[in-house]
Kinemage of the C-alpha trace (Angstrom):
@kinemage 1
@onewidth
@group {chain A} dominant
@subgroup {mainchain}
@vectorlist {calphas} color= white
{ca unk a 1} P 0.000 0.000 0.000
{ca unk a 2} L 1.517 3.621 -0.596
{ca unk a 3} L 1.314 6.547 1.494
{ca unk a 4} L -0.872 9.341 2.165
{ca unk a 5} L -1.520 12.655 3.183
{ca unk a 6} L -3.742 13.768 6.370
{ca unk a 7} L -5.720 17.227 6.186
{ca unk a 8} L -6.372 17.947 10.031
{ca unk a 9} L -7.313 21.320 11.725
{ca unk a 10} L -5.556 22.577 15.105
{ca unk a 11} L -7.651 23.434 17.941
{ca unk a 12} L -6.793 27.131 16.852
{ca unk a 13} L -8.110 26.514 13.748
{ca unk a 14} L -5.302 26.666 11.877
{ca unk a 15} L -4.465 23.549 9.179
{ca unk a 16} L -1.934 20.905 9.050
{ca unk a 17} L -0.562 17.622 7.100
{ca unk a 18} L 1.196 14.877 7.679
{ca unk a 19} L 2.548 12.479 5.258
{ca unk a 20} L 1.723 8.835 6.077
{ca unk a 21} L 3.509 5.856 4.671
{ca unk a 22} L 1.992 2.257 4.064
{ca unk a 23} L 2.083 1.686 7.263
{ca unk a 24} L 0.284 4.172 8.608
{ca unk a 25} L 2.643 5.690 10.559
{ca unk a 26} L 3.765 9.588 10.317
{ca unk a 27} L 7.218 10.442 8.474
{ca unk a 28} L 6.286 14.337 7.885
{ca unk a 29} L 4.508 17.030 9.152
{ca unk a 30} L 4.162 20.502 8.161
{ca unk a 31} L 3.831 24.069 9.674
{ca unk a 32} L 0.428 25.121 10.713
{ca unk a 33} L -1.301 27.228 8.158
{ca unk a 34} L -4.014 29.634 8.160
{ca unk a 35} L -6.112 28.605 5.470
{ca unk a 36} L -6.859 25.322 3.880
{ca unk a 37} L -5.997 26.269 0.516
{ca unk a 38} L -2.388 27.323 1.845
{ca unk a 39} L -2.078 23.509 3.245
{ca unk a 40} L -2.592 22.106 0.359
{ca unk a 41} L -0.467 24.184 -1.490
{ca unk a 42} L 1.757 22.519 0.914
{ca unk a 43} L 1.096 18.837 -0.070
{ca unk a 44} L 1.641 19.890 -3.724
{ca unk a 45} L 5.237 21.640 -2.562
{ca unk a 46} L 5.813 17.922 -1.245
{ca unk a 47} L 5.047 16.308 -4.741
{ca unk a 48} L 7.564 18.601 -6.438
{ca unk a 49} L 10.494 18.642 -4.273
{ca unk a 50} L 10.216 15.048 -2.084
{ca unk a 51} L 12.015 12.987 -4.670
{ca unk a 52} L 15.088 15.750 -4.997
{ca unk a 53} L 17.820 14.292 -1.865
{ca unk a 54} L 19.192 18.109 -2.582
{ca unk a 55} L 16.164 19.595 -0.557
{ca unk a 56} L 16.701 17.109 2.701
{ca unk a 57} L 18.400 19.203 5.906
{ca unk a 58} L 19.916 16.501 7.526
{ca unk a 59} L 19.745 17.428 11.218
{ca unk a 60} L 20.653 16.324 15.064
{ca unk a 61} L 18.355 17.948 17.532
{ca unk a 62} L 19.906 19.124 20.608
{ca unk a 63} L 19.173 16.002 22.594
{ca unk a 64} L 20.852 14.102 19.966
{ca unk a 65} L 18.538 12.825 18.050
{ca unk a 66} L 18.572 12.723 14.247
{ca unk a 67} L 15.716 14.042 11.734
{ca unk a 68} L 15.351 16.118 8.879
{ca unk a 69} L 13.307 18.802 7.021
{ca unk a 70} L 12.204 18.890 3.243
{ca unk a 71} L 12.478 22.287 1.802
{ca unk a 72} L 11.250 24.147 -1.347
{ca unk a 73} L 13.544 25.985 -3.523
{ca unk a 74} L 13.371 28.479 -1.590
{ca unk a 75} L 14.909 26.819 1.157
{ca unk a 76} L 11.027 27.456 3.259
{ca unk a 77} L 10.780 24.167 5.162
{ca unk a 78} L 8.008 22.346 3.875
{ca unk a 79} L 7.554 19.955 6.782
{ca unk a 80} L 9.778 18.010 9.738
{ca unk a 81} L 10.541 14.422 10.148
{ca unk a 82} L 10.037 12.950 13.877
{ca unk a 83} L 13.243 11.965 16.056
{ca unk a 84} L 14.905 8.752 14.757
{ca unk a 85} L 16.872 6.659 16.754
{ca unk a 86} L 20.139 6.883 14.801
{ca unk a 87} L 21.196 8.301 11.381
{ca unk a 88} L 20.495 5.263 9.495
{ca unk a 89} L 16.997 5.323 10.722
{ca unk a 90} L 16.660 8.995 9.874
{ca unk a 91} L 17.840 8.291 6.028
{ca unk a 92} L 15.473 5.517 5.912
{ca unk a 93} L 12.951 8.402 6.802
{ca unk a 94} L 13.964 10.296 4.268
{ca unk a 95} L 13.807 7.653 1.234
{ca unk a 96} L 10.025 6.750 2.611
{ca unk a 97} L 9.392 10.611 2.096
{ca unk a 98} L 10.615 10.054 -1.495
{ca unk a 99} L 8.500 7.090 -1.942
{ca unk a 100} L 5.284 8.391 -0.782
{ca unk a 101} L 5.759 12.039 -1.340
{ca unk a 102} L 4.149 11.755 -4.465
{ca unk a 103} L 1.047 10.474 -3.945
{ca unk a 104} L -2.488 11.838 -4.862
{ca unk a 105} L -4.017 10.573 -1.984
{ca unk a 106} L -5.822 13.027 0.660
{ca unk a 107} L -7.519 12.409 3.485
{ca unk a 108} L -9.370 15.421 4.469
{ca unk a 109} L -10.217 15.104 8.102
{ca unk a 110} L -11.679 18.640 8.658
{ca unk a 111} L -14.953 18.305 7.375
């Protein structure tokens, strides 16, 4: 089964996605945006940059943890991984991001 993306709204009522692989489980999630419209201009930033390894910021939080952010062109991060137990697991993040990063698929849980 391939990924997915979630549409959800914040208790603030600003919007979010996450990117969902096979599995079900979370491997990106974006800012929170004001308006629908803007998050799914989001999702479509995903489709044309998640297959370029060029726009992965390969990172170690401050506890020491590895993740990463996909960026645009513009170098505006387009969403952040969770923390992975060790690089390897972190690249492994990343190449599910390219897998599933282009898929159609969106579940729009705000309505």
């Amino acid at each position: 089964m391939s990924g997915w993306f979630e549409l959800s709204q914040a208790k603030d009522g600003q919007y979010r996605f996450v990117l969902k692989a096979g599995n079900g489980e979370v491997i990106l999630t974006s800012e929170l945006y004001k308006a629908k419209a803007s998050a799914h201009v989001g999702i479509e930033s995903v489709h044309k940059n998640s297959a370029d390894d060029s726009r992965y910021e390969r990172l170690t939080a401050s506890n020491g943890k590895p993740y990463f952010n996909l960026k645009a062109a513009n170098h505006q991060v387009i969403g952040t991984s969770q923390f992975y137990s060790s690089e390897q697991s972190r690249d492994k993040g990343i190449e599910s991001v390219k897998n599933n990063g282009s898929s159609i698929t969106i579940k729009d849980l705000t309505v």
